[in-house]
C-alpha positions as CSV (number, residue, x, y, z in Angstrom):
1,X,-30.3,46.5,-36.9
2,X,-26.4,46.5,-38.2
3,X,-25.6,48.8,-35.2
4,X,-27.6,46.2,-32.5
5,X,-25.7,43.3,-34.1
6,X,-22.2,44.8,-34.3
7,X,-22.8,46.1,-30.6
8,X,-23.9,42.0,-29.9
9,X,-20.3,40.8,-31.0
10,X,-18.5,43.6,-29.5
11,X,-20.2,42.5,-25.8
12,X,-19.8,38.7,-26.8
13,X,-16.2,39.2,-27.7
14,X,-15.7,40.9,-24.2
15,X,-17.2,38.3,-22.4
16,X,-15.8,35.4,-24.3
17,X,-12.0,37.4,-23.3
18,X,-13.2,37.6,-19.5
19,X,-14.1,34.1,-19.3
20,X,-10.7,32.6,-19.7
21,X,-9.2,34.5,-16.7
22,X,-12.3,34.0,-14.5
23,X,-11.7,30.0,-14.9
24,X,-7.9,30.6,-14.3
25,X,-8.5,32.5,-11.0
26,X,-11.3,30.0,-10.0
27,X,-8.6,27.6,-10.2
28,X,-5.8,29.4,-8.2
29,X,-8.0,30.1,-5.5
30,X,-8.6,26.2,-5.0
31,X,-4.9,24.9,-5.8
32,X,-3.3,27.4,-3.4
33,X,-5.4,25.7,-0.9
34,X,-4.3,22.2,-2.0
35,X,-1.0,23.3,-1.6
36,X,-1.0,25.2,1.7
37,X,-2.8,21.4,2.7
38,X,0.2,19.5,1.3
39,X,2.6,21.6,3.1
40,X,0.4,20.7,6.3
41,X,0.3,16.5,5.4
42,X,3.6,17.0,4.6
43,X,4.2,18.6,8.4
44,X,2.2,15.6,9.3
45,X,4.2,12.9,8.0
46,X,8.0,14.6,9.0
47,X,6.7,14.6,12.9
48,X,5.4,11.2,12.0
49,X,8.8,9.3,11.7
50,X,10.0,8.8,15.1
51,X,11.5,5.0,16.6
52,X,10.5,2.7,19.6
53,X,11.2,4.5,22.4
54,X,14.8,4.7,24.2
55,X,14.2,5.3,27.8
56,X,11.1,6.4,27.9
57,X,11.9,8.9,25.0
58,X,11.0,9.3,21.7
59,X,13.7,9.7,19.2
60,X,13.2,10.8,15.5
61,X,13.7,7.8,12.9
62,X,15.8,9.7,9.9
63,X,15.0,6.3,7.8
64,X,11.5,6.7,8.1
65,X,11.5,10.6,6.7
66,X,9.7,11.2,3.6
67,X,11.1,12.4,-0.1
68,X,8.1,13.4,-2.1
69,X,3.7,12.6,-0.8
70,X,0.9,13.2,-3.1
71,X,-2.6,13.7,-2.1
72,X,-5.4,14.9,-2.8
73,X,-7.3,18.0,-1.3
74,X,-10.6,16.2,-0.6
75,X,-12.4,12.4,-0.4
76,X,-14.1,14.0,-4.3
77,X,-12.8,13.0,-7.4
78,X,-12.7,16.6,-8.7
79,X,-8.6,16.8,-10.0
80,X,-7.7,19.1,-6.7
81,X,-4.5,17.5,-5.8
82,X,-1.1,18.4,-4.2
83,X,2.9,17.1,-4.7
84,X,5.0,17.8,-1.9
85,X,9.0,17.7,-3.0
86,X,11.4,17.5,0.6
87,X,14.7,17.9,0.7
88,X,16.7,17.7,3.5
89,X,19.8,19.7,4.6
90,X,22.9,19.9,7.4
91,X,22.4,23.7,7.5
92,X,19.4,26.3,7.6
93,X,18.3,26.5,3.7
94,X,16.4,30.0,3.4
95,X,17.7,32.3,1.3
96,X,21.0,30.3,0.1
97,X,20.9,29.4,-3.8
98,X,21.3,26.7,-5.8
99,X,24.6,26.1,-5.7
100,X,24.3,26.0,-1.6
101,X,21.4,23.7,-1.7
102,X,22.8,21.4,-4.2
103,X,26.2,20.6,-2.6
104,X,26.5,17.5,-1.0
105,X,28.5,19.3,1.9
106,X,25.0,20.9,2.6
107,X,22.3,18.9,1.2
108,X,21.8,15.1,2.7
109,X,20.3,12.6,-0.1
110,X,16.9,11.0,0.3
111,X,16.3,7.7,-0.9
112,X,12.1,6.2,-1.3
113,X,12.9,3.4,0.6
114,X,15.4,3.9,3.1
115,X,14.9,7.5,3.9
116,X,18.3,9.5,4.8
117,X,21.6,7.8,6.6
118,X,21.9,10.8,9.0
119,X,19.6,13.4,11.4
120,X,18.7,16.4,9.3
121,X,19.1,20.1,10.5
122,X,16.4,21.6,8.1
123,X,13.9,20.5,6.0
124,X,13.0,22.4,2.7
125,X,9.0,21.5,1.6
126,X,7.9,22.6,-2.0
127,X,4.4,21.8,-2.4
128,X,2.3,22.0,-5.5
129,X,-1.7,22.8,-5.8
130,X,-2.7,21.2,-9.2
131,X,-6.0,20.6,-10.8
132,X,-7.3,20.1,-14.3
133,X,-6.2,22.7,-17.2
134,X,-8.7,25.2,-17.7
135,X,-10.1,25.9,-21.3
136,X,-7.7,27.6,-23.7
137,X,-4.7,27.3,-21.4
138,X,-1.3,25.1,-20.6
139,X,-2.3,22.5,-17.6
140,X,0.2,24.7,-15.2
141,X,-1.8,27.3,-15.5
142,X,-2.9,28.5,-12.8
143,X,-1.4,25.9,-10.6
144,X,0.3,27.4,-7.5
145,X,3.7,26.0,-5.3
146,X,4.7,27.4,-1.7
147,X,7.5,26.5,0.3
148,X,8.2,26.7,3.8
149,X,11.2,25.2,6.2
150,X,10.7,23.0,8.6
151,X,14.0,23.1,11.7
152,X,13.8,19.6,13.5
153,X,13.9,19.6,17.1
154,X,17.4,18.1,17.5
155,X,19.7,16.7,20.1
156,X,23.0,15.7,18.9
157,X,23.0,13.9,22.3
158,X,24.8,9.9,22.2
159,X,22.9,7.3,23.7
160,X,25.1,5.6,25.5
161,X,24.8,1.6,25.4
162,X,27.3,-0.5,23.0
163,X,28.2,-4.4,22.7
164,X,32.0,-5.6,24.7
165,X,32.9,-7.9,22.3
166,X,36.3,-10.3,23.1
167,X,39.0,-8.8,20.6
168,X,38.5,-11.4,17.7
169,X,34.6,-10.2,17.5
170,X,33.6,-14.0,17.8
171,X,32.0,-13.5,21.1
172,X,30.1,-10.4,23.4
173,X,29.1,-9.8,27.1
174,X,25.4,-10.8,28.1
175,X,23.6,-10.7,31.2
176,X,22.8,-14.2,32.2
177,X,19.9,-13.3,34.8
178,X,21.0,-13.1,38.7
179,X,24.3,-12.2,39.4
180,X,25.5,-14.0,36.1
181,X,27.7,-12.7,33.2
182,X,28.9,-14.6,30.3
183,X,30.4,-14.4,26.7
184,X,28.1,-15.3,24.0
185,X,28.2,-15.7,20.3
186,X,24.7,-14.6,19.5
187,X,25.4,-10.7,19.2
188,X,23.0,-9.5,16.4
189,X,22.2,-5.9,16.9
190,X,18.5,-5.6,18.3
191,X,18.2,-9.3,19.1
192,X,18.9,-9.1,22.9
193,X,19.8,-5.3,23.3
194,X,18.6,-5.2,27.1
195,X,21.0,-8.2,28.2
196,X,24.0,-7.3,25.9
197,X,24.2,-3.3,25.7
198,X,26.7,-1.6,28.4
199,X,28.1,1.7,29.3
200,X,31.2,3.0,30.3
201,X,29.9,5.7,32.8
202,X,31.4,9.1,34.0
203,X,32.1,7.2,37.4
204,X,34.6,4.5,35.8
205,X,31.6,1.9,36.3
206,X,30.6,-0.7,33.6
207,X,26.7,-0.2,33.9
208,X,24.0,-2.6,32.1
209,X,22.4,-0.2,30.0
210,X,19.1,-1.3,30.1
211,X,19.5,-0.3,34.0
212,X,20.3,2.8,33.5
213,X,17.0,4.7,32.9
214,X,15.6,7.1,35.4
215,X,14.3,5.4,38.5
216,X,16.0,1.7,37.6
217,X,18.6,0.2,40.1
218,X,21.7,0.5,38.0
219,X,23.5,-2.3,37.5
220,X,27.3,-2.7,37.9
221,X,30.1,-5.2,36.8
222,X,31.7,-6.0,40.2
223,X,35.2,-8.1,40.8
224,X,34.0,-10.3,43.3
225,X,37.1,-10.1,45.0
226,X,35.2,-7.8,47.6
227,X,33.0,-11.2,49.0
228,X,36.4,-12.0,51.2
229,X,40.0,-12.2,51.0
230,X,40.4,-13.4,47.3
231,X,42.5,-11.0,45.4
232,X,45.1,-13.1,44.4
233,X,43.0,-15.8,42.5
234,X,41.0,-15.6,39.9
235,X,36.7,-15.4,40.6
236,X,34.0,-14.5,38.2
237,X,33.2,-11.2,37.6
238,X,29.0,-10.1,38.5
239,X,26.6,-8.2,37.9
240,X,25.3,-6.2,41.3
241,X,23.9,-2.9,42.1
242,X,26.3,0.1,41.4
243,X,27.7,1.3,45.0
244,X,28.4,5.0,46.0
245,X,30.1,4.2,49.5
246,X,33.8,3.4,50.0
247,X,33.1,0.0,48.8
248,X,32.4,1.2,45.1
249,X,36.7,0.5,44.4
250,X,35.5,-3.5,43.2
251,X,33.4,-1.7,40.1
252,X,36.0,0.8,39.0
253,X,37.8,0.4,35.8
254,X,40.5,2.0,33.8
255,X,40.6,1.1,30.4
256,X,44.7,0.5,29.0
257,X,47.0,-0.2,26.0
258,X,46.9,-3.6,25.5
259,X,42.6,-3.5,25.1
260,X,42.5,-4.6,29.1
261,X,40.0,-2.8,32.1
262,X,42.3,-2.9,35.4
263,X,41.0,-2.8,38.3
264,X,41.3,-0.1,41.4
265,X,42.9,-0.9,44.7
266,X,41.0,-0.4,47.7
267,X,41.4,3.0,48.7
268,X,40.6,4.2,45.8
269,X,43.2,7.2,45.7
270,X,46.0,4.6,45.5
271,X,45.7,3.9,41.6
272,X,45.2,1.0,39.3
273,X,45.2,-2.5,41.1
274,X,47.1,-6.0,39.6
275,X,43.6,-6.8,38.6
276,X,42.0,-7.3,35.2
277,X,38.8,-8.1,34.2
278,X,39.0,-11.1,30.8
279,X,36.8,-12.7,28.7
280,X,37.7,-16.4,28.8
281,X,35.4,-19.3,29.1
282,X,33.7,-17.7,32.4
283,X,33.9,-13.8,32.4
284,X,36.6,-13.4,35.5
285,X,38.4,-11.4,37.1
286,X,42.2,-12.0,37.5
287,X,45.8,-11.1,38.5
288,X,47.2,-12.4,34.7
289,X,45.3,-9.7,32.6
290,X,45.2,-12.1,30.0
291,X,42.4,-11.1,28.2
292,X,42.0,-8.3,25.5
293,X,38.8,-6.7,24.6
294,X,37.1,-5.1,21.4
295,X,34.0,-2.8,22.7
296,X,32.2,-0.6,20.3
297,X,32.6,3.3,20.4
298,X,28.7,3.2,21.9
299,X,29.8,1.5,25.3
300,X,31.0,5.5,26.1
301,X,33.9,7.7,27.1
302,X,33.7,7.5,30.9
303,X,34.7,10.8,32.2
304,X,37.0,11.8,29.0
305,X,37.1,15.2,28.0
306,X,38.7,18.6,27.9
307,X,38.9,18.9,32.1
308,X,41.1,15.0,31.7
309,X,43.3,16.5,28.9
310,X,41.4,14.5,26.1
311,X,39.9,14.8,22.6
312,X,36.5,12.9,22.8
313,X,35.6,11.8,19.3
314,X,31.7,13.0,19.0
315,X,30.9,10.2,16.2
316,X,33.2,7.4,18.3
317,X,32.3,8.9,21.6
318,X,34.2,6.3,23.3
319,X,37.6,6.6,21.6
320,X,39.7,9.8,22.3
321,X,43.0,10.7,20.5
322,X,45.8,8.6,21.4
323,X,49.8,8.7,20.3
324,X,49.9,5.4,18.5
325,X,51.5,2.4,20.5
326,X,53.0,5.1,23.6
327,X,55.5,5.8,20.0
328,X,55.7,9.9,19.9
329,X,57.0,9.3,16.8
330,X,54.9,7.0,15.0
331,X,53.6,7.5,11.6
332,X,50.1,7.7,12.4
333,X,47.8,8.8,14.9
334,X,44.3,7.3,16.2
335,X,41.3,7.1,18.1
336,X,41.2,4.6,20.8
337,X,38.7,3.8,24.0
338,X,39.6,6.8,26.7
339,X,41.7,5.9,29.1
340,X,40.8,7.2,32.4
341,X,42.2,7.9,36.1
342,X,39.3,6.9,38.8
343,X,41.5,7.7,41.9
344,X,40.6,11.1,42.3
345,X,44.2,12.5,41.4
346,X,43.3,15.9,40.0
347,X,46.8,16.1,38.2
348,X,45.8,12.5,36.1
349,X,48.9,11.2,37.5
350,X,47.3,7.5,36.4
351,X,46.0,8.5,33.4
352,X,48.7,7.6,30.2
353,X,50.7,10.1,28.7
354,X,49.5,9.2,25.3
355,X,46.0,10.3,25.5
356,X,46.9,13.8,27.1
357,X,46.2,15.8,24.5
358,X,46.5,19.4,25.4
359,X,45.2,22.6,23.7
360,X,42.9,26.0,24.7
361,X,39.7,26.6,24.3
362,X,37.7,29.8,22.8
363,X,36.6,32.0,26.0
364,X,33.0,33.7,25.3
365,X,32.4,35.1,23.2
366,X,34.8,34.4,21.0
367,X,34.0,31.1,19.1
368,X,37.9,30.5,17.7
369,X,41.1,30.0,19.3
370,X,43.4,30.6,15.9
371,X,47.1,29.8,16.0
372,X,47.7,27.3,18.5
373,X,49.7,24.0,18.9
374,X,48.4,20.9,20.5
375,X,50.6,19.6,22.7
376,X,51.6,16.3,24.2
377,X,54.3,15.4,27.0
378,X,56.1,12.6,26.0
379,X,56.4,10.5,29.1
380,X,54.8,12.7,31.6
381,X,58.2,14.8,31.9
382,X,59.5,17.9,31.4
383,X,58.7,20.6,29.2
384,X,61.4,19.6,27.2
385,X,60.1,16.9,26.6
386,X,56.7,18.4,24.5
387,X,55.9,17.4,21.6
388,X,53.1,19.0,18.7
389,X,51.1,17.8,16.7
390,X,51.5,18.6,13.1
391,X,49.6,18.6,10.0
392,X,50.9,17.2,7.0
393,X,52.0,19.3,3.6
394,X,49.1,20.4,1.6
395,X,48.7,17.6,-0.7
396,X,46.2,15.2,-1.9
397,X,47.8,11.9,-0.5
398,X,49.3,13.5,2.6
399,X,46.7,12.8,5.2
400,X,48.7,11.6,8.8
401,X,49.2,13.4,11.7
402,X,52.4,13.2,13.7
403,X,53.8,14.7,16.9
404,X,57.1,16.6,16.4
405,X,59.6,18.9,18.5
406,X,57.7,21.9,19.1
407,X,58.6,24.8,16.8
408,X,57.0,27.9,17.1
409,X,57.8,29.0,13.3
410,X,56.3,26.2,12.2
411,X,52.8,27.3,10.6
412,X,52.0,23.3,10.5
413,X,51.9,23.4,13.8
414,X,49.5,25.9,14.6
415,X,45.3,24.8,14.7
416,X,42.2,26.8,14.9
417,X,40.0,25.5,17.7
418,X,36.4,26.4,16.9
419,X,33.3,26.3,20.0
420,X,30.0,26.5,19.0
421,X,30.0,28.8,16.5
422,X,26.2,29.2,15.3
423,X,26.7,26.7,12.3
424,X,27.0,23.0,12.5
425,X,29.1,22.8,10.1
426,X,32.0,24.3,11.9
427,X,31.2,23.6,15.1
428,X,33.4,21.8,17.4
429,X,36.3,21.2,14.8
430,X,39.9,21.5,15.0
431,X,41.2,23.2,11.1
432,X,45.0,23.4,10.2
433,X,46.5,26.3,8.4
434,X,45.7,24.6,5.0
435,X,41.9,24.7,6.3
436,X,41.6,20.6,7.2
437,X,39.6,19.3,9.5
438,X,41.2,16.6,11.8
439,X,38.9,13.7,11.4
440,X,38.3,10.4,12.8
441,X,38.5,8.2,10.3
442,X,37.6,4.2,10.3
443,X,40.6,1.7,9.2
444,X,41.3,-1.9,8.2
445,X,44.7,-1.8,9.8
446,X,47.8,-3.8,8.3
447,X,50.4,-5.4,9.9
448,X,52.0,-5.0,12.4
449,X,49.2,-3.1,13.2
450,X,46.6,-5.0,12.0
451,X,45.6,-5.3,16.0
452,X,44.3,-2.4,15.9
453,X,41.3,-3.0,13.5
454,X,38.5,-3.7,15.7
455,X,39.4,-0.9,18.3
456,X,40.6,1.9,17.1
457,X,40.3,4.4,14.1
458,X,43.3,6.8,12.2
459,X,43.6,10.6,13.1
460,X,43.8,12.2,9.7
461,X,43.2,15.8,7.7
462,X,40.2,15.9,5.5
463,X,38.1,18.1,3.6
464,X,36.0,20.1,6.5
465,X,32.4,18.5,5.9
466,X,30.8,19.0,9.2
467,X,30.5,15.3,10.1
468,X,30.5,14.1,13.4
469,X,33.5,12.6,12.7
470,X,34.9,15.9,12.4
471,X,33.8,17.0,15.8
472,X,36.0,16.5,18.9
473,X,34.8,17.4,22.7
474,X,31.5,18.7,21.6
475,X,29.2,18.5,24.0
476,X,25.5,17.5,23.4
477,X,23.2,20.4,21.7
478,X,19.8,21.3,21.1
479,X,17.2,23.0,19.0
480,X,13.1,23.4,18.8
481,X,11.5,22.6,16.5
482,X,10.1,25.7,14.0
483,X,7.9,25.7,10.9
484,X,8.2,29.1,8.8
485,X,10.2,31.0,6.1
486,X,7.0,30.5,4.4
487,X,7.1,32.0,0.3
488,X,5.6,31.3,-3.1
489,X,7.1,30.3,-5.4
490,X,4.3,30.2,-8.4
491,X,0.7,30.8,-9.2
């Protein structure tokens, strides 16, 4: 009888050891399912946060992008629940540590109620599987967390379509319905975006930007000058359908010094007319060019870019490098709306010295061109006359660029140009021999150049950051979207 009841507590004691563990797996088995489900809502709700439609195509809506969802994994009340933690990054997280994923050069912040202030590269999900503590053990217990990353499908692509304010910001350019275009105070952003939006096109036309989608008439601002023999008084300026033909010279504009679009003479080839578009009480076209503009980066570049000798700005895609005031020798540099040439001239022979910006780029497949100089001509001239752009000393207050007399010894002089290298970050940047980035960089301008506030930025070193302010004549890029790298990370 002792034997029977000492062999009972031996088999009890067994069992009552066994129990604990069976109740721990019986719950990991259900929360790794809750959280392989949270990583799946969580999938749900990042594809989820798009904006109205631009053209017919959905864009992504960085505002609307989650930071943590809860949920639970069925309609029962039976503690089965998930947390999903996001965090959002520039570059691809998997496999970098801590340090990497906690820098702010890397990792973009995410607010509850306002979502991120910029298009994310990655995604990094962390999702939970709780339920309720078993008996005899911590409530983590048994609880099990997964991560996987998430790669948005990305374009870095500008949409084209900004406001052309007059150069105190007081008024903007609307479509007034027909042929009608006028100056209006009422310019709140979204209020009347498919009257008040315009683009600076690659073909030197001022387009309405709501006409501009695939299988609209595109609409053109036209110097009515071309309805008869007019050019020497002053006529409004209208809206009609963008031309192709020989007649197209009454809708090309070159954009000067002096925040003025001049007109092109008839044939075209011949250069810049005496004719200037201006905001005054009707919006006319006139021989005094006595109107100044203020548009915003978002009306476009035209056809700016590495073929026209110019530094497109990727964040102000309308404003290219430019020698400050046609001074070589200013004391600061900036971005300013391209100038352009829409005669034809292959040389650029009407396109300013001052935004010919010259430089090499990487040849494939090499993504760096080290040890160069960027180059401008004073005055179109000689190559005496060159001039290069130069980085300032290595010092925290020391941020202006200036042109100087070419010097070949001069290690100030000399800039890495990086292509698309593989890693946003880099990509498309210009570094000095101190490892800067040339940025643009947006400036309440004092006097004398206090002119200069509403149109233009400074050209300055920074920290490299991988901005798009950092990014010059980068063209528009994509990627698909991928959902892997999948790990545990508990349980």
């Amino acid at each position: 009888m002792i034997l029977l009841s000492g062999l009972s507590l031996v088999l009890l004691s067994v069992l009552l050891g066994q129990i604990g563990p069976a109740y721990v797996a019986q719950k990991s088995t259900r929360t790794v399912y809750a959280a392989q489900a949270g990583l799946q809502a969580g999938l749900g709700v990042i594809r989820s946060a798009t904006a109205a439609p631009v053209g017919g195509v959905i864009w992504g809506a960085p505002a609307k992008l989650p930071c943590i969802l809860t949920g639970r994994l069925n309609a029962t009340s039976d503690g089965v629940d998930y947390a999903v933690e996001f965090k959002y990054f520039k570059g691809d997280p998997t496999g970098k540590d801590a340090a990497w994923q906690t820098s702010p050069t890397n990792r973009i912040s995410c607010s509850p109620s306002t979502g991120l202030g910029e298009a994310p590269m990655f995604a990094l999900l962390s999702s939970e599987g709780r339920a309720a503590a078993t008996p005899g053990s911590a409530a983590s217990v048994g609880n099990r967390k997964v991560t996987a990353t998430y790669q948005f499908k990305v374009s870095n692509e500008n949409i084209p379509g900004g406001r052309i304010y007059t150069s105190d910001k007081s008024r903007c350019l609307e479509w007034g319905g027909g042929d009608k275009l006028q100056f209006v105070a009422g310019c709140a952003a979204g209020a009347n975006d498919s009257k008040q939006l315009w683009v600076y096109d690659v073909d030197y036309k001022l387009k309405l930007a709501s006409t501009t989608a695939a299988g609209a008439t595109a609409m053109c601002i036209t110097d009515s000058a071309d309805e008869g023999n007019k050019r020497d008084k002053e006529e409004d300026a209208k809206l009609k359908a963008c031309r192709s033909d020989a007649s197209r010279w009454s809708q090309l504009w070159s954009w000067e010094g002096g925040a003025i679009w001049r007109g092109q003479l008839e044939s075209i080839s011949g250069g810049p007319s005496g004719r200037c578009l201006a905001p005054k009480d009707r919006f006319v076209a006139n021989t005094a060019c006595n109107g100044a503009f203020a548009p915003e980066p978002a009306v476009g570049a035209g056809a700016a870019g590495f073929t026209t000798k110019q530094i497109v700005n990727f964040k102000e895609f309308g404003r290219c490098a430019d020698v400050t005031n046609e001074k070589i020798d200013y004391s600061f540099m900036i971005t300013y709306l391209c100038k352009q040439d829409p005669s034809g001239n292959l040389t650029g022979k009407y396109l300013k010295w001052n935004h010919k910006w010259r430089y090499i780029e990487p040849v494939a497949p090499a993504t760096a061109r080290p040890d160069q100089q960027i180059i401008v001509n004073f005055l179109d001239k000689s190559p005496a006359d060159n001039r290069c752009l130069q980085t300032p000393d290595n010092m925290p207050a020391t941020v202006e660029l200036r042109f100087f007399p070419c010097n070949s010894l001069e290690t100030k002089q000399k800039w890495t140009r990086y292509s698309e290298t593989g890693d946003p970050q880099t990509s498309y940047t210009f570094v000095d021999v101190f490892g800067r980035c040339m940025s643009a960089v947006p400036t309440v301008f004092a006097s004398p150049d206090a002119v200069l506030t509403n149109v233009a930025s400074k050209v300055q070193v920074q920290a490299c950051n991988g901005s798009t302010a950092q990014k010059w004549n980068a063209p528009a890029t994509y990627t698909q979207a991928n959902f892997g790298s999948f790990s545990e990370t508990s349980g």
